[in-house]
C-alpha positions in Angstrom: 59.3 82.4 41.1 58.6 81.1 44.4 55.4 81.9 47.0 57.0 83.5 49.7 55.0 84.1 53.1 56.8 86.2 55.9 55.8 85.8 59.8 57.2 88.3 62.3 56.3 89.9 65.5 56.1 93.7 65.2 56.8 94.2 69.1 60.4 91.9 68.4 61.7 92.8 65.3 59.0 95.8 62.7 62.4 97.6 61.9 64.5 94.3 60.5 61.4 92.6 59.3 60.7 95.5 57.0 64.3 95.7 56.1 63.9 91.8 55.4 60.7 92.1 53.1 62.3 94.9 51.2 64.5 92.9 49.8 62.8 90.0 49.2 60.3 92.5 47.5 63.5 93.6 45.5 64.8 90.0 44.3 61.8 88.0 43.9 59.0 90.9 43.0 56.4 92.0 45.1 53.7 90.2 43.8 55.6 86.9 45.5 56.0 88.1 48.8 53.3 88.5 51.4 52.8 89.1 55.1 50.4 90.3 57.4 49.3 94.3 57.5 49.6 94.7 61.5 48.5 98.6 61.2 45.2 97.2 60.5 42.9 94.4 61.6 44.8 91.0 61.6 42.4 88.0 60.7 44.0 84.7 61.7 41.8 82.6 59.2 43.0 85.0 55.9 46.6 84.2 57.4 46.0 79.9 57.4 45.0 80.6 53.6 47.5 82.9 52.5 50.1 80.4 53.6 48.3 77.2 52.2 49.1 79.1 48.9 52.5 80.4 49.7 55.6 77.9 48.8 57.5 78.4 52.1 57.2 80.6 55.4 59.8 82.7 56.4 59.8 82.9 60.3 61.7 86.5 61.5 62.7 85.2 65.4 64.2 87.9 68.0 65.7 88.1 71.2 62.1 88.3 72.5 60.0 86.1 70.1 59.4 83.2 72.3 58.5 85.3 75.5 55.9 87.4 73.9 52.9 87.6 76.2 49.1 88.8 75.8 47.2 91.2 78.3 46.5 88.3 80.9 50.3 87.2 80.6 49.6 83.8 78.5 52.1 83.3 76.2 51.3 83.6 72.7 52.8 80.8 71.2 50.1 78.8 73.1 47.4 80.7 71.5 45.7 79.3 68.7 44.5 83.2 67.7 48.2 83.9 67.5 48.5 85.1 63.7 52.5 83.8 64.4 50.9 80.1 65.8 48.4 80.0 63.1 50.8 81.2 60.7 53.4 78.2 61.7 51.1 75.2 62.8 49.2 75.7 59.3 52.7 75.4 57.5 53.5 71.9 59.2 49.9 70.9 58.5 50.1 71.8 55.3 54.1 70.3 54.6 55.2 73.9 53.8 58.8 74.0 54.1 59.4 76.6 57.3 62.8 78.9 57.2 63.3 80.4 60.6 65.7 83.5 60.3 67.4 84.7 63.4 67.9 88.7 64.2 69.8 90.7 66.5 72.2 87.8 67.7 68.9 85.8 68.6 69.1 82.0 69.1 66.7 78.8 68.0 64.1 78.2 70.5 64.1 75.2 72.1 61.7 72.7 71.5 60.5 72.1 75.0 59.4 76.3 74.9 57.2 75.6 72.1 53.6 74.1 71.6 53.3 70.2 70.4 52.0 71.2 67.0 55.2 74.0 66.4 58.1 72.1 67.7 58.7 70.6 64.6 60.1 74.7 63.7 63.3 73.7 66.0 64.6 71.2 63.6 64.5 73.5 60.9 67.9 74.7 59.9 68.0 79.1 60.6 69.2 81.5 58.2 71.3 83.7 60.6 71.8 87.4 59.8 75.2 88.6 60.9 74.9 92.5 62.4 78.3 93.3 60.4 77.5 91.7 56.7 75.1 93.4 54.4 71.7 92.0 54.9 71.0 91.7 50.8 74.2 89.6 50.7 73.2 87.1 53.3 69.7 86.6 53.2 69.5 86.5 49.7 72.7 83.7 50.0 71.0 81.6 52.4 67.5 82.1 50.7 68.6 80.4 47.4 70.6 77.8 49.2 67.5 76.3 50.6 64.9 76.9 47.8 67.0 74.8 45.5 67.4 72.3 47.5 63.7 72.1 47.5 62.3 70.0 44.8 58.6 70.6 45.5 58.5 73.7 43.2 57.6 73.8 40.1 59.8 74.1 36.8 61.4 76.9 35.9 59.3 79.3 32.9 62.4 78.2 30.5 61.5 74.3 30.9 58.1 74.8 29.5 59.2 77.0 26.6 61.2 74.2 25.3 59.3 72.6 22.4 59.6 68.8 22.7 59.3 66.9 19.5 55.9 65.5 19.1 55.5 61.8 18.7 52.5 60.2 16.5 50.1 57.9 18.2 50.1 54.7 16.7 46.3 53.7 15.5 44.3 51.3 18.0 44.6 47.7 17.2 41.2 46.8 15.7 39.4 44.2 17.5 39.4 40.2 15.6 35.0 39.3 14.8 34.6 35.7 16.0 32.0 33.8 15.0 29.3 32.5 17.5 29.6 28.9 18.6 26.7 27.0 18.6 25.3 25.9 22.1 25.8 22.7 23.5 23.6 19.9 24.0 24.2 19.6 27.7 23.2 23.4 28.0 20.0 23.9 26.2 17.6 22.3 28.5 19.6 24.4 31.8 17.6 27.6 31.1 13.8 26.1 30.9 15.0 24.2 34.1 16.2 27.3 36.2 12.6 28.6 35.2 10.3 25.7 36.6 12.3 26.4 39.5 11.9 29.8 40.2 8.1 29.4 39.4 8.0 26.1 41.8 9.5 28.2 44.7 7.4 31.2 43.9 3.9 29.0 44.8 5.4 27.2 47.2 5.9 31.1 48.7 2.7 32.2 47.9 0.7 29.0 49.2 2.7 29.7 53.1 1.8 33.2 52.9 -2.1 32.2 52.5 -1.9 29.3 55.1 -0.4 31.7 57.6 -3.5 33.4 60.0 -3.1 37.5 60.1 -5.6 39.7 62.4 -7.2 42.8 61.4 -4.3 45.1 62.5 -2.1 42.9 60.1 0.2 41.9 62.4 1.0 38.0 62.9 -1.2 35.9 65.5 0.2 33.6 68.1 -1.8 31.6 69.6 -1.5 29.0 72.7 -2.6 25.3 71.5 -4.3 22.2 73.6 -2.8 19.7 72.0 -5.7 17.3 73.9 -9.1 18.9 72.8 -7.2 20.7 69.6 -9.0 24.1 70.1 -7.1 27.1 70.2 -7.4 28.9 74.0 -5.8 31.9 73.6 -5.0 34.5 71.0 -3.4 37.7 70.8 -1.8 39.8 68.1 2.3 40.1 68.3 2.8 43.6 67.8 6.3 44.6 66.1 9.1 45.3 68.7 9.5 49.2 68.9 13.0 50.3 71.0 12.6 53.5 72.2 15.3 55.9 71.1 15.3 59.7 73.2 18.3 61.8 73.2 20.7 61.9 76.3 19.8 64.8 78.5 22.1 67.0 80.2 21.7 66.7 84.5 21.1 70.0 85.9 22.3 70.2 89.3 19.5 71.4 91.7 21.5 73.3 94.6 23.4 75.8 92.6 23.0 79.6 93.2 20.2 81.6 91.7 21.6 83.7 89.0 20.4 86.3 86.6 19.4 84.9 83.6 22.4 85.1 80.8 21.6 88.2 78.2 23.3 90.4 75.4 24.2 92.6 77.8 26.0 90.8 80.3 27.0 88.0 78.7 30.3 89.1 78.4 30.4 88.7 82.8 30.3 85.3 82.6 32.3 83.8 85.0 33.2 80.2 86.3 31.4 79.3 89.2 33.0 77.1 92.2 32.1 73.4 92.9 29.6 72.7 90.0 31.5 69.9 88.6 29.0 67.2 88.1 29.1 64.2 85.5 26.8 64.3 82.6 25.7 62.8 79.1 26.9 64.6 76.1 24.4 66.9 74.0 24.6 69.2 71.3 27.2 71.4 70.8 25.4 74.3 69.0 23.1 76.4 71.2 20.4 79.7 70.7 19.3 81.2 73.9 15.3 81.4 74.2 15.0 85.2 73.1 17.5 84.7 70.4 20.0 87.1 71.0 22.7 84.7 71.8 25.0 81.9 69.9 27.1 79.6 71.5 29.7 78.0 69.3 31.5 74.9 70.5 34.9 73.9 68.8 36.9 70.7 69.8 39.6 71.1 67.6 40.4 74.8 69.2 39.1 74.1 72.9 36.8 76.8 73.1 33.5 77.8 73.2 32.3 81.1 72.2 28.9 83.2 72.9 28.1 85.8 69.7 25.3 88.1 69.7 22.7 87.1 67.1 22.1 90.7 65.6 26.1 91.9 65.5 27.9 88.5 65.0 30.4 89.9 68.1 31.6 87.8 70.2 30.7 88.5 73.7 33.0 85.6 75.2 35.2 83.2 74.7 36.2 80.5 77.0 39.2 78.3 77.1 38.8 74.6 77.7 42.6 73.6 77.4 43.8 71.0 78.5 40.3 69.3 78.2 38.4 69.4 75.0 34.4 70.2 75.0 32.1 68.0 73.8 29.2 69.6 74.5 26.9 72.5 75.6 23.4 73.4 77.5 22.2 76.3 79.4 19.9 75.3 82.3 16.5 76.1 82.2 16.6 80.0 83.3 19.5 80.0 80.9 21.6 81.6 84.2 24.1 79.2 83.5 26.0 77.6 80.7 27.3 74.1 81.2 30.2 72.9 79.2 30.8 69.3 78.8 34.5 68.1 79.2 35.9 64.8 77.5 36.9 63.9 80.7 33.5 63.5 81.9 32.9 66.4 83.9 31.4 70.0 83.5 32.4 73.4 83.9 29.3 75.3 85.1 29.4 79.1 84.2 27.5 81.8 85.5 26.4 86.0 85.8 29.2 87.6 88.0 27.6 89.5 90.7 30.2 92.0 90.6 
């Protein structure tokens, strides 16, 4: 039977999405069907798994899936904490095939609505559940359509009961015993020769290595030469060549505000400060404040940085980068600021609201 993984928002459609995974619970068993338990914690990472093991995602859409907004009024679908974006972008990454199935008279979402990495759910072809037919009848209808379609899944338990008739391997051809052929004449004298050689070219080594003067540090001598009186006038030892390597440092801009320096307790006041953009060297991306009570976690791929306390592993803050990604990270030196290095060159200074 196949993985099923259903997606839905509770604030759209909890009353038809439970209707939904009843009866996929009912025709495909319960142990195939899974989805995420939003009367407790929802953890985005267990979702990208649970889905890389799941055969297709089921997608429940509403009138009001696509308009779905968090506390500051960002749209979810462009949040990467999203458990419905995570859910969806990890399918596509993953070439899960994704079934969007429409409730409540609710249409596709256009493409232009929808993040780069979850347009690809517009092409998908909906299962659409009329209001007046029976929901069993329908989904199940439109559900078994599409999965058979889909030749990624694996053979049915009858296939592999089937005994096939076993076929008897036939013995390895044995291998024919030739007899040695007797060197040439033309070829016996070619081994002493390459010998002489390699013994002529290891003295001729060994007598330039002797000839050639060395000083007391062991490093080679060169020397300036009269060529008139033939008496050497100058000599100095040639040390080896030594490039210096020291890591890029971050510039610290000298004229911003005096600020408190950035703790446990108010990290989570950090705010972005005015006209400290400034153009820097990349560093590391990975950073402990000096009492080590702070972490600050750069990620490229999500365009955020985050600042967990030490002790608790909570995160304190997490700032948004997009449409820039960071490349790196470094507090100043009373740590009363936290410089973020955009790809584009630039920083984004944040500091202690005084609030």
């Amino acid at each position: 039977m196949p993985q099923l993984y259903v997606i839905y928002r509770p604030e759209d459609a909890r009353k038809k999405s439970k209707e939904i995974i009843a009866v996929l619970e009912k025709t495909y068993g319960t142990s195939n069907i899974q989805s995420p338990d939003y009367d407790g914690y929802v953890d985005v990472y267990a979702i990208e798994q649970d889905v890389k093991m799941a055969d297709f995602l089921l997608v429940i859409i509403g009138n009001y899936w696509a308009d779905m907004v968090d506390e500051t009024g960002v749209n979810l679908l462009n949040s990467v904490y999203d458990p419905v974006h995570m859910a969806i972008a990890t399918a596509i990454n993953s070439r899960k095939q994704v079934i969007p199935i429409l409730v409540d008279g609710a249409p596709m979402p256009y493409p232009t609505r929808l993040p780069r990495e979850l347009r690809k759910l517009a092409t998908q072809d909906p299962i659409k559940l009329d209001k007046n037919a029976p929901l069993e009848k329908s989904l199940t209808k439109g559900l078994k359509d599409i999965i058979k379609s889909d030749s990624r899944l694996k053979m049915p338990d009858f296939v592999q009961q089937v005994k096939l008739p076993q076929r008897t391997p036939a013995p390895p051809p044995q291998p024919r015993l030739r007899q040695p052929t007797p060197p040439q004449k033309h070829q016996q004298w070619v081994k002493p020769a390459i010998v002489v050689v390699i013994a002529l070219a290891v003295i001729i080594i060994s007598i330039i290595l002797m000839l050639l003067p060395i000083n007391a540090t062991g490093y080679p001598i060169a020397s300036t030469y009269d060529s008139d009186s033939e008496i050497a006038i100058q000599v100095t030892a040639v040390p080896p060549t030594v490039i210096p390597t020291s890591p890029p440092t971050l510039v610290i801009p000298t004229d911003t505000p005096s600020l408190p320096k950035i703790t446990v307790e108010n990290a989570h006041q950090l705010t972005l400060l005015p006209d400290e953009l400034i153009r820097v060297s990349p560093t590391e991306s990975v950073l402990f404040s000096q009492d080590q009570t702070l972490f600050v976690f750069l990620s490229t791929s999500l365009q955020t940085v985050e600042i967990k306390e030490i002790a608790t592993e909570n995160t304190l803050k997490v700032i948004n980068t997009t449409p820039h990604n960071p490349i790196a990270i470094q507090f100043n030196d009373d740590e009363s600021q936290l410089l973020i290095l955009l790809n584009n060159g630039q920083v984004m200074a944040w500091g202690v609201s005084q609030e």
